[in-house]
N, C-alpha and C positions, 0 to 999 in steps of 0.2 A: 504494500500500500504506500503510496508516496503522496507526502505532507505537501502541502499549502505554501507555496511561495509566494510573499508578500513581495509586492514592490518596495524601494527605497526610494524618497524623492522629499522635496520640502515642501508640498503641500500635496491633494489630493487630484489636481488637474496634471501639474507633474505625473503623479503615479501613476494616471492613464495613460500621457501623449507622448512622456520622457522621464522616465524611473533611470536610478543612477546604477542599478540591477536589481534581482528578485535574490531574496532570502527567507529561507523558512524558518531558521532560528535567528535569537538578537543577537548571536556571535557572529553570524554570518553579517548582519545587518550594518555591525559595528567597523567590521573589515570592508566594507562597499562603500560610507558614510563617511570611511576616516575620523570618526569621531562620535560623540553620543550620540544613541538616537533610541526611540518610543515608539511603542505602538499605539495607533490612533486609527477611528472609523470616522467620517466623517463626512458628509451629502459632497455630491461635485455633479456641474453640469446643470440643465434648466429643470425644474419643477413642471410635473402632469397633471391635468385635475384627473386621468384614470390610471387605473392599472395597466392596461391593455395600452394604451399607449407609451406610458413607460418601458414596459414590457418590448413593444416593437422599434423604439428609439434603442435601447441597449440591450439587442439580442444575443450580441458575441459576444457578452459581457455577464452575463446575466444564468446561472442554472436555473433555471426553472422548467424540468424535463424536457432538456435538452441538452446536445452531444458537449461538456465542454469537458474537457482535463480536471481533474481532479486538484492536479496543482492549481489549476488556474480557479481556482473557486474564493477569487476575495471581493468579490461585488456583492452586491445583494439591495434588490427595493426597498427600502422602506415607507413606510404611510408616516407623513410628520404633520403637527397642527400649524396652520399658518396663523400668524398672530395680524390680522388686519389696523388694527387701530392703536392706539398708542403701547411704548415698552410695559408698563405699569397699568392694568388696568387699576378702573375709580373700584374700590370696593363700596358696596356698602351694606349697612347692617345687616346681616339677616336676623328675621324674626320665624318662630317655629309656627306652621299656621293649624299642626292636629286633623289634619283634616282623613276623611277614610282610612283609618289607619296607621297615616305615615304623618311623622314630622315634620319630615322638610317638603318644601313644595319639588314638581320635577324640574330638572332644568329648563330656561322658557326655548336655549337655544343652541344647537352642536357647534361646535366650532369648524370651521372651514381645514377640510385635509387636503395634500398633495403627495402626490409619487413621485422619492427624489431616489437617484443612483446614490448607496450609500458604499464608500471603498475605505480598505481594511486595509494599513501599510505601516510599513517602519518611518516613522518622521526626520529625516538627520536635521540635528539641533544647529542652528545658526549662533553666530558668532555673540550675538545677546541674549539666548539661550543657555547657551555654554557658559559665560559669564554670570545668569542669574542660579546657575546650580552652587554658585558659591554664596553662600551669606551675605547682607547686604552689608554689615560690618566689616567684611572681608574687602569685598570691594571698595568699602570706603577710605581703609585706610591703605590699601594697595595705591590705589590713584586718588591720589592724593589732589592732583586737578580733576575735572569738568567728567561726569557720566554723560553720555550720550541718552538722549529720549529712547531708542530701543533696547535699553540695555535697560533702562530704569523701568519700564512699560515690562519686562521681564521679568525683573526682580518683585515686580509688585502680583505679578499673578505666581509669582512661586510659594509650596507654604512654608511657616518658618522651621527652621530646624531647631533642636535643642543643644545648648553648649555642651551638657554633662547630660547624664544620665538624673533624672528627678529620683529627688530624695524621699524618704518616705514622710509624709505629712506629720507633721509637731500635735501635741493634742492644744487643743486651744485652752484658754482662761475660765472656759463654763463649761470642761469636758472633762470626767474622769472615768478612769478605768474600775470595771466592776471589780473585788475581793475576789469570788467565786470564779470569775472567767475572764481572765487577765486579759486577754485577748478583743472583748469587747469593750467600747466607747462608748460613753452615756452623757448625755449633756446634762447639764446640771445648773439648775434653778438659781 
């Protein structure tokens, strides 16, 4: 049985039209990439309001009982919600209205779907990538002049790391341990 060769490329239109090669493991991915890379799915190419036309826009692309290589198996449709109107929608209140039995009323309205090519690839990490895998402390005191907006744009979506390993929590000034079972923390009045 032979695995799944992901493309390598820096985004997901690369990894259909110009992948820097196919790897099926991240060892391989890393050796292709020269450097860090991730795995990521993520839509590429225009939105269908059906299946079927999805489906006939990416048909060399696409298994869906049809002849494709087994390696070649990293596309796949998905149905995603299209968000029409602003990022945030307005909430507001709901009230429970009881009525036939159910609490909440039903929804008044479905949201709007589409059919996007969704591709499955090793990401190679760009050069403010690469830079944000290091702490942002790290960076700051390394250059010492001016971060560039895409290296800062990076670091801010990365999550933080820990210096050390966390210690195990102090009991606090209204917490003492029970006589009977040391073990347990009891806050106290």
């Amino acid at each position: 049985m032979s695995a799944i060769r992901y493309p390598v490329a820096a985004n997901a239109e690369r990894a259909l039209s110009a992948p820097l090669g196919r790897a099926a493991r991240e060892s391989e991915a890393v050796g292709l990439a020269g450097g860090e890379v991730r795995f990521v799915s993520e839509p590429a190419g225009p939105a269908f309001d059906t299946h079927d036309a999805a489906l006939a826009a990416w048909k060399e692309l696409v298994d869906e009982a049809r002849a494709i290589a087994p390696e070649d198996r990293f596309c796949a449709l998905r149905e995603v919600i299209v968000r029409d109107g602003p990022k945030k929608p307005r909430l507001k209140a709901a009230r429970p209205v009881f009525k036939e039995g159910r609490r909440w009323s039903a929804p008044t309205e479905t949201p709007r779907t589409v059919w996007r090519l969704s591709v499955s690839y090793w990401r190679a990490a760009d050069e403010a990538e690469r830079a944000a895998l290091e702490q942002a402390r790290k960076v700051r005191r390394k250059a010492a002049a001016q971060v560039d907006a895409a290296t800062l744009r990076a670091l801010a979506r990365q999550p933080l790391l820990p210096v050390r390993p966390q210690q195990p929590l102090d009991i606090g000034l209204f917490e003492y341990r029970l006589p009977e079972a040391p073990h347990i923390i009891v806050p106290d009045e």
